[in-house]
C-alpha positions as CSV (number, residue, x, y, z in Angstrom):
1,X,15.2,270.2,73.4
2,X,16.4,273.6,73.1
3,X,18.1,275.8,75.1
4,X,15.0,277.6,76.8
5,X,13.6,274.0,77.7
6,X,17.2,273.1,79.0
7,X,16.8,276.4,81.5
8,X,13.4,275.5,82.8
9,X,15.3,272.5,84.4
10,X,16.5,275.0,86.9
11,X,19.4,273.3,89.3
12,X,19.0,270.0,87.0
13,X,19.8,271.7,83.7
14,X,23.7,270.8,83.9
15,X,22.8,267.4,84.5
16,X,21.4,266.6,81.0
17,X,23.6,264.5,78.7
18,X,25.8,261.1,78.9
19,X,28.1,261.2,82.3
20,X,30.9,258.3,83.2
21,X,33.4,257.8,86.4
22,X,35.9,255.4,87.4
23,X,36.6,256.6,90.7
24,X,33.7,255.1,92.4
25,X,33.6,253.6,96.1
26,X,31.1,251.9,97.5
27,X,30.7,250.2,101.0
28,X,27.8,247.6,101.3
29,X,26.7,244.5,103.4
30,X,28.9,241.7,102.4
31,X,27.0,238.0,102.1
32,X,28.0,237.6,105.7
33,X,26.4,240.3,106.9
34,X,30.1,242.3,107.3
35,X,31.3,245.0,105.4
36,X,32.7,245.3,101.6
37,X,34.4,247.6,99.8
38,X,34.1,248.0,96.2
39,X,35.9,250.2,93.2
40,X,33.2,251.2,90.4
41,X,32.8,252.6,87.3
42,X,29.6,254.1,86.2
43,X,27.7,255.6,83.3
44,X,25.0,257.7,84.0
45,X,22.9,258.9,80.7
46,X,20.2,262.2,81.5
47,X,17.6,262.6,79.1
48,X,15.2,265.7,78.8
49,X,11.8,264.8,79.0
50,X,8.5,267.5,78.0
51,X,7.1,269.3,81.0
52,X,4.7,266.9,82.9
53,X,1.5,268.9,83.7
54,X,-0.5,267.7,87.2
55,X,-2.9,270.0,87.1
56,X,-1.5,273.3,88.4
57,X,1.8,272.1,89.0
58,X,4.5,271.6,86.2
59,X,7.4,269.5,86.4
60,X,10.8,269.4,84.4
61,X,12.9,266.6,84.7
62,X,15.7,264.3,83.0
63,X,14.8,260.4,82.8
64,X,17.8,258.7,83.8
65,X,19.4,255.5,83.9
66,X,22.7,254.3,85.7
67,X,24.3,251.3,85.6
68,X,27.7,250.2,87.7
69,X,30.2,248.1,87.3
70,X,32.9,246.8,89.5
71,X,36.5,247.4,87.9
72,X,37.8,244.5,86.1
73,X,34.3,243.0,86.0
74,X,32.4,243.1,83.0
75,X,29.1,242.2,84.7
76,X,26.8,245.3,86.3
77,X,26.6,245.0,90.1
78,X,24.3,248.0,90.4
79,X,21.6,249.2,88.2
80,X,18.5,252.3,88.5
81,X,16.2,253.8,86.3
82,X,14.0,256.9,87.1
83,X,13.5,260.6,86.8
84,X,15.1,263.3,88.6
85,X,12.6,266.5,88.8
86,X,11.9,269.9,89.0
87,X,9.3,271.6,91.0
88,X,10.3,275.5,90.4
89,X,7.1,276.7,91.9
90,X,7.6,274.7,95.2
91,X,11.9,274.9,94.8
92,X,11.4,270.9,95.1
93,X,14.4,268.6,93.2
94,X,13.1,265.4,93.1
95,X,15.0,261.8,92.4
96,X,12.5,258.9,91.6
97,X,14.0,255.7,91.1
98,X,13.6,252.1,91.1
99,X,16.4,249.8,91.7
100,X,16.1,245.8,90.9
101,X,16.7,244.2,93.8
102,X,12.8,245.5,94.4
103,X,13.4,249.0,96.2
104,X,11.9,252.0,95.2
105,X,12.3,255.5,96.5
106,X,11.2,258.8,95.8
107,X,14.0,261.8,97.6
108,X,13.2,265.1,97.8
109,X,14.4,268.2,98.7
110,X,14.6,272.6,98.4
111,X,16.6,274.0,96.3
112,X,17.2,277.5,94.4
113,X,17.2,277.7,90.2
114,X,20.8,278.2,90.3
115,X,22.6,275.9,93.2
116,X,25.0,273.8,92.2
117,X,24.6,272.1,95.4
118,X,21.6,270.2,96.9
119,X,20.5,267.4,99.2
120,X,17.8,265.2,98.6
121,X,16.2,263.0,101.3
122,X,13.5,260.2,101.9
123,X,12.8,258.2,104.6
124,X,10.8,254.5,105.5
125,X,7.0,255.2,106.1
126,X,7.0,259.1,105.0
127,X,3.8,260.3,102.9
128,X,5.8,262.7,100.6
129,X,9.4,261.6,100.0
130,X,9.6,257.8,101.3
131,X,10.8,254.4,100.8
132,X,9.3,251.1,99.3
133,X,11.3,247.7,99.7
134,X,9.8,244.1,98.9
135,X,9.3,241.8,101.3
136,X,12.9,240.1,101.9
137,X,14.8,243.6,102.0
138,X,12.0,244.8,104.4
139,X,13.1,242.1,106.7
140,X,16.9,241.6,106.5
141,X,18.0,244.9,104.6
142,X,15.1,247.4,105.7
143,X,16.0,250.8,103.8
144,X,14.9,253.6,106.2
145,X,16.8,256.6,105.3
146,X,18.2,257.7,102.0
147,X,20.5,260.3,101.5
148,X,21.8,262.3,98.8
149,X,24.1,265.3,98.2
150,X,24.9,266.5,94.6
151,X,27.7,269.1,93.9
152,X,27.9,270.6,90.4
153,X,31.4,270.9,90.2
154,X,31.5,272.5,86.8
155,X,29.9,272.4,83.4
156,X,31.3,268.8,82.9
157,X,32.2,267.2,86.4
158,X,29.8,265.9,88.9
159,X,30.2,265.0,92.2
160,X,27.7,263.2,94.4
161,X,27.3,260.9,97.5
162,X,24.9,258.4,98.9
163,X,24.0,257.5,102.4
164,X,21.1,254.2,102.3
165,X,20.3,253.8,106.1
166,X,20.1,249.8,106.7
167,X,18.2,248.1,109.3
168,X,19.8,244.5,109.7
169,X,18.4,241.8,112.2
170,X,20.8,241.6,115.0
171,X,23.0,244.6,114.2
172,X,22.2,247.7,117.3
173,X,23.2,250.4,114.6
174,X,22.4,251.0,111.5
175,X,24.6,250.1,108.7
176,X,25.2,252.8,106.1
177,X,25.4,252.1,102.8
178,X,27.6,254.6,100.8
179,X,28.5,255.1,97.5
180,X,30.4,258.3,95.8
181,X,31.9,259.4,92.6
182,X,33.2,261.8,90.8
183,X,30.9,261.6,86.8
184,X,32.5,263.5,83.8
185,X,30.4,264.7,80.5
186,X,30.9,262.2,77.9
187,X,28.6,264.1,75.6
188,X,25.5,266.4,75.8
């Protein structure tokens, strides 16, 4: 992809290339239903995909695929393929991903060609940018807010962090999931 191509990705452009952290923190339901607290290191690779035509719309976007590993273990304990696009006619950044445990969500939100700053949402039961679980995270883990803010810290440092809104049978408040890190460009 050349340079031109790489432009049209408007806030995403930055983004495209190979991207690893070791400073990661996530905070998850534990197998009793408590709290955990894990260290990670991550690779994220962004690839440049061809503008998708939908009729009058075009999109621009970077397929994607993370996977995360607890430090010391060898073993992924979190993996996600998708796309993250860009609508530059509606301002729209769009993440659409599907995670194995059987969740899929499509997060959304406005942004201008040049921020290095945006937050994309989606939430449980919304037409546009929602949530879709399987049947055994719908009842004991029920996603129903996702949250995601994105901070271009520089040409080669990332920063981003998570907020997954959990519903849990016999919890009164909702248990948020977080994860963070800090990515740098490994190549790209």
């Amino acid at each position: 992809m050349n340079s031109e191509q790489i432009k049209q990705l408007g806030p995403l452009a930055t983004l495209a290339g190979v991207w690893e952290g070791d400073k990661g923190a996530d905070v998850a339901p534990s197998d009793d239903r408590g709290t955990e607290r894990n260290a990670f290191r991550e690779r994220i690779t962004f690839e440049p995909i061809s503008p998708v035509r939908n009729h009058e719309q075009v999109l621009h976007g970077l397929r994607y695929a993370t996977v995360a590993r607890r430090i010391g273990e060898t073993d992924p304990f979190h993996e996600e393929v998708g796309y993250w696009l860009w609508d530059p006619g509606e301002r729209q950044v769009l993440r659409c991903f599907i995670v194995p445990r059987g969740v899929a969500v499509i997060a959304g939100g406005t942004a201008e060609t040049t921020a290095t700053r945006f937050t994309l949402l989606a939430e449980a039961g919304s037409e546009t940018y929602g949530i879709c679980s399987n049947r055994f995270l719908d009842k004991e883990f029920k996603t129903v807010r996702y949250e995601l803010t994105v901070t271009l810290l520089d040409q080669n440092r990332f920063h981003y962090k998570e907020d997954t809104q959990l519903r849990m049978p016999g919890k009164p408040d909702l248990f948020h999931h977080t994860d963070e890190n800090t990515l740098t460009r490994v190549t790209g």
